[in-house]
Residue, then its C-alpha position, 0 to 999 in steps of 0.5 A: x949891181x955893176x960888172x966890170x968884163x973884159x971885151x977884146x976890140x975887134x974893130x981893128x987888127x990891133x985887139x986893144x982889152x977894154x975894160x968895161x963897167x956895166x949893169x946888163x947890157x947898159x954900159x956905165x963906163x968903158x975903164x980902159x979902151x984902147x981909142x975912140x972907137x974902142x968905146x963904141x965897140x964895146x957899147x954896141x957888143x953889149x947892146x947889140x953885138x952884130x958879126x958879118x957872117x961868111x957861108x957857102x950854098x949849094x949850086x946845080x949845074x956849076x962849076x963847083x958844087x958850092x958858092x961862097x956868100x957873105x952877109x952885106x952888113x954886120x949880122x945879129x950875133x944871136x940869129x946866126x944860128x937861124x941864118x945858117x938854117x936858112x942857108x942849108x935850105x938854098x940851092x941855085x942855078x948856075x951861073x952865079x954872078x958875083x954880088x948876085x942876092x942869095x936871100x933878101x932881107x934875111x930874117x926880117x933883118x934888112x940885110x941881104x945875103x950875096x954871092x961873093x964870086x961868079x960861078x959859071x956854068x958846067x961846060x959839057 
């Protein structure tokens, strides 16, 4: 039987509501979509809905005990939950750099974590 949802766009800062008829997640039709790529969104947050993902880790011997990370690509929405398990179990070594792989090919994904800045060594 057909559904019809209401799916907010986030592909842009304009946040169109689509409209979309579907069974599942197989989408019959998008009713209303703001533009082209609204379309594209909403197939692909029914079949596949994918976040990038924004942490921090901890690190011995920085500046700050702390390093922010951030996924390289969009992140299966529903592992999120195993990736920040896997994040609370990574410590580093100071120094940091900047795009630096915190975890390579995440969870069997084949997208790797990075640090998003340097964190240099504590001075003494």
């Amino acid at each position: 039987m057909a559904e019809i949802d209401d799916i907010i766009c986030v592909t842009c800062p304009q946040g169109c509501l689509l409209k979309v008829k579907h069974e599942g997640n197989q989408v019959l039709e998008v009713l209303e979509s703001g533009c082209k790529r609204g379309r594209e969104y909403a197939i692909c947050e029914l079949q596949d809905p994918r976040r990038m993902v924004a942490s921090t880790v901890r690190v011995t011997g920085g500046l700050h005990p702390l390093v922010p990370v951030y996924t390289r690509s969009a992140f299966p929405k529903p592992l999120i939950p195993k990736l920040a398990q896997e994040l609370r179990q990574v410590e580093l070594t100071a120094p940091v750099k900047i795009t630096q792989v915190v975890l390579k090919d995440v969870l069997g994904t084949g997208i790797d974590v990075v640090a998003s800045r340097d964190m240099p060594e504590k001075k003494l």
